[in-house]
N, C-alpha and C positions, 0 to 999 in steps of 0.2 A: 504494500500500500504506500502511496506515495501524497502526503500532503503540502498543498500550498497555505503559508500564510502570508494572508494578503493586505491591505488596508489603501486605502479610496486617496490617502495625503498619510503624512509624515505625523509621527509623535502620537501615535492614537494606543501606541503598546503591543505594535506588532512581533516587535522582536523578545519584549517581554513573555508572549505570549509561548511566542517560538522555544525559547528557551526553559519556560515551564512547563511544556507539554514533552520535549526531551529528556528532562530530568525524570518524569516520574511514566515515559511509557515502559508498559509492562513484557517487551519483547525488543530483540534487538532492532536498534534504529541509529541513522547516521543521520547527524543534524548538518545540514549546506544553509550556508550563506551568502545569496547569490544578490543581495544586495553589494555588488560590486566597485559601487563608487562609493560608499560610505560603510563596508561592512563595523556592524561592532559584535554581532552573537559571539563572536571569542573573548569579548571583556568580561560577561558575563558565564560563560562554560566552562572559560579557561583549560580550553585543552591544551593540550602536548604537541604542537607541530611539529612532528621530525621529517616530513617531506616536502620540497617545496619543486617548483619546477618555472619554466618562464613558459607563457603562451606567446604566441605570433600570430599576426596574421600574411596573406602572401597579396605582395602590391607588384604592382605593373612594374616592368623595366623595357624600355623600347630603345631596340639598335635603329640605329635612324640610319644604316649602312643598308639595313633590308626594308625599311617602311617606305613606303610609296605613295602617302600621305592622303589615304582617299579617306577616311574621318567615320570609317565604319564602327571604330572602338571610340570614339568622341559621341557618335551617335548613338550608340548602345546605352553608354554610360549617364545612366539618372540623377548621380552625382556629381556630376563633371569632376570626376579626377582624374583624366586625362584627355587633352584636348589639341586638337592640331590649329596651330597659325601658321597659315601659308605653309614654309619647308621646316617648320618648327614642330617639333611632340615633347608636350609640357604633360608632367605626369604631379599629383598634388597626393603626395600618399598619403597624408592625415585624412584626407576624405575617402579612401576607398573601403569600400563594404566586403573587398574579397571574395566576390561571386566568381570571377575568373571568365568573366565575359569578353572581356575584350581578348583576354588571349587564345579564346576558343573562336572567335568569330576573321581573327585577322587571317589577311586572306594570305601574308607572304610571311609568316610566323616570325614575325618582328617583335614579338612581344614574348620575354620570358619573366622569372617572379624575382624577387628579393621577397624581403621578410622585415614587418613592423614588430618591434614590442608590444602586446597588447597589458599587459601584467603579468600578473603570478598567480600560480595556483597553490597552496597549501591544507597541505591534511594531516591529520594524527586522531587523536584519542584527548574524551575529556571523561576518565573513570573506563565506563562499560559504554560508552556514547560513544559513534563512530563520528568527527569531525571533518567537514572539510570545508573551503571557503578562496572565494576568489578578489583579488583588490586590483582594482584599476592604477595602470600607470599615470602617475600627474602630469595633466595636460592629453590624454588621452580621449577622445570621445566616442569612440566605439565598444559600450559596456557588451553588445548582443554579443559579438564573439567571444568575449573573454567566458562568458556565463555560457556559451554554449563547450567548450573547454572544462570548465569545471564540472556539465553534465557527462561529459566521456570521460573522466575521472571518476563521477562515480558510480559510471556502469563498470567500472574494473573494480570498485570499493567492494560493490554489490555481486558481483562476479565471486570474490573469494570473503566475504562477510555478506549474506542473503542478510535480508531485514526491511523494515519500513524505513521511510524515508521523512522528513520535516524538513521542508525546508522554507526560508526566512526570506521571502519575496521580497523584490524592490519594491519603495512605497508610489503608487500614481496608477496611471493607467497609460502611461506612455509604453513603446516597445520594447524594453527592459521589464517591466510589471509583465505583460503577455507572455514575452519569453520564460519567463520564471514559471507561468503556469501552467501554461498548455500543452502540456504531457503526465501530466498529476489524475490522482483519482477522486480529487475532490481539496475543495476551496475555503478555507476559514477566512471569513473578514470581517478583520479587527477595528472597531470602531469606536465612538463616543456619544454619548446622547446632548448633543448640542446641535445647532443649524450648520456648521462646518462639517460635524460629522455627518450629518443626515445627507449635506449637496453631496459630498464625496461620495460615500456609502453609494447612491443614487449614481454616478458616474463609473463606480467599479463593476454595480451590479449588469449595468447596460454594457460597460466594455467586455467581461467575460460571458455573459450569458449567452454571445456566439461560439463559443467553444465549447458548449454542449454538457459542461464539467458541474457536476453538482453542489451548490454554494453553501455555503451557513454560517450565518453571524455571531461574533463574541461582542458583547458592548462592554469595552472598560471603563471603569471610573461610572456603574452604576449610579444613580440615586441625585448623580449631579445633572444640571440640566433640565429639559423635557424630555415630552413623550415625543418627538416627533420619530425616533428609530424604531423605536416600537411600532406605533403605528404603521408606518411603513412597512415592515417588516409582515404584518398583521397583512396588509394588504396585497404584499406578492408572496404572498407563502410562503420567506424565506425564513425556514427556519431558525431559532435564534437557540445558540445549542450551550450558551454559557452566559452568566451573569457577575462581573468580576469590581463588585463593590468600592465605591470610592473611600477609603480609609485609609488612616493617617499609618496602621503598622505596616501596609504593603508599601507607601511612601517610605517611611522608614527603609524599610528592605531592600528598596530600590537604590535607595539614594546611598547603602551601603555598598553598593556593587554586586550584590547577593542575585541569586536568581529567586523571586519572590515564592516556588513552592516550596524553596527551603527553608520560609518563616514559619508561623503559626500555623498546627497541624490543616485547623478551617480552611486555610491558602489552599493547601498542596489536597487537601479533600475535595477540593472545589477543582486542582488543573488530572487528577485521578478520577474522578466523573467526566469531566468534559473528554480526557484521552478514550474513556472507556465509550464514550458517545458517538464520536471517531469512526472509532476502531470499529463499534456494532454497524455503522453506516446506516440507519433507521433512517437521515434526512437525505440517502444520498436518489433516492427515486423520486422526489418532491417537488425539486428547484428545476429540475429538469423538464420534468413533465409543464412546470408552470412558466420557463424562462421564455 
C-alpha cells in the first residue's frame, strides 16, 4: 500500500502528519520525502542516512559541424531550451525537461546529451522505518525529475525490504504535488478549519480527483476556526478519517522537535486509529465513486 500525504498550501501539518502515521504503522513501511525543494521529515525521524547518490538529468549538446540548422529541435521544444538563430544552436540547459526530443527527432544526429545536476538522493533507517528523501540543488528548478529519481530508488528499497509506503507530498497542487501522487493507492489531505484551508482543500480536491485515486481528509488544529471543512466535506462525501485537536501539549511536542505521536498516549491513540483507518481502506471506494 502506498500513501500520499497531501495538503491544498503549506503549514497545515502535512509532514506532521506524515511523520506520525510512520512512527506508529503496525507493518513495515519506508517513509519518502518527496517534498524536494524544502524536505524537512528527516528533522523530525531522524534517521540514519548512510546512502546518498547524485541525480542528473540529460541536456542537449549540439555539434554545429553536423547541424544543418533546419529548427526541427527549436520546434519541438515547448520550452525553448534550444533554439537556432540563423547558423547559431543556442542550447539553455536550466530549462530543459529531459524528454530527449530533440535528439530523437534531429534528422543528421547532431544532437548528443551531457548531464545536469539535479540533487541528491539519500536513504537509510530511522529505528524499524525505512527512510528515504530527495533535496533539490540550489538554484535548480526542475523538482519532477529529481522526485521521479527518488521513486526508482524506492522501487529497489521495496524490491529487497517489501512494505507500505508514506510518503510526505509537496504542498500545492502544482506538478511536483501531482507527481508525488499519482501512483499511490490513496490520498490523505491534511488541512485546517479556516477559509484558507477550506479554498485550498477545494483546489487539491479538484486537482486530484482526475486521477481516479481515493481521497480522505485529516483536519488539524480541530476546534479552531469554522465549520466551513466540515461542511464541505459533508457535501462531496469526502471522507474525513481523523480529527487532530488544537492543543497546546501537541504545540509543545512540536515545537520540541519530537514527532507528536511520541507525546501523550491520546496523540499516538489518535495517529494508531487513523493508521488503522488507512490501512482497512473502508473510505477508499467513496471519493471515487463521488469524484
Amino acid at each position: 500500500m502506498k500513501i500520499a500525504i497531501a495538503s491544498g498550501k503549506g503549514g497545515t501539518g502535512k509532514t506532521t502528519v506524515s511523520a506520525s502515521l510512520a512512527r506508529v504503522w503496525p507493518q513495515p513501511v519506508t517513509a519518502v520525502d518527496l517534498d524536494v525543494e524544502e524536505p524537512n521529515l528527516h528533522l523530525f525521524l531522524k534517521p540514519d542516512l548512510r546512502h546518498w547518490e547524485k541525480a542528473h538529468i540529460e541536456i542537449p549538446v549540439v555539434d554545429e559541424g553536423a547541424c544543418n540548422y533546419c529548427r526541427a529541435c527549436a520546434e519541438l521544444c515547448q520550452f525553448k531550451a534550444i533554439s537556432i538563430l540563423g547558423t547559431v544552436a543556442l542550447v539553455f540547459s536550466d530549462m530543459c525537461h529531459g524528454c530527449g526530443g530533440c535528439m530523437a527527432i534531429c534528422p543528421t544526429n547532431a544532437i548528443s546529451t551531457d548531464q545536469r545536476e539535479l540533487g541528491e538522493v539519500s536513504w537509510g533507517s530511522a529505528g524499524e522505518i525505512q527512510f528515504l528523501m530527495g533535496r533539490l540543488r540550489v538554484g535548480e528548478a526542475m523538482s519532477p525529475p529529481l522526485m521521479r529519481a527518488v521513486k526508482t530508488r524506492l522501487n529497489r528499497i521495496q524490491e529487497a525490504i517489501p512494505g507500505d509506503v508514506i510518503i510526505d507530498a509537496p504542498p500545492g497542487v502544482s506538478c511536483p504535488a501531482v507527481n508525488a501522487v499519482m501512483d499511490t493507492d490513496a490520498i490523505v489531505l491534511v488541512t485546517e478549519p479556516t477559509p484558507f484551508g477550506l479554498y485550498d482543500l477545494k483546489l487539491a480536491r479538484e486537482a486530484f480527483s482526475s486521477l481516479n485515486i481515493p481521497m480522505g481528509v485529516v483536519i488539524n488544529r480541530a476546534g479552531l476556526g469554522d465549520s466551513g471543512v466540515e461542511n464541505f466535506c459533508s457535501d462531496k462525501a469526502l471522507p474525513i478519517l481523523a480529527r487532530i485537536p488544537y492543543d497546546p501539549e501537541i504545540a509543545r511536542t512540536y515545537s520540541q522537535g519530537m514527532v507528536i505521536a511520541d507525546g501523550p498516549t491520546w496523540i499516538k491513540d489518535l495517529f494508531v486509529d487513523l493508521a488503522q483507518t488507512i490501512r482497512q481502506g473502508a473510505f477508499f471506494s467513496k471519493e471515487v465513486e463521488h469524484a
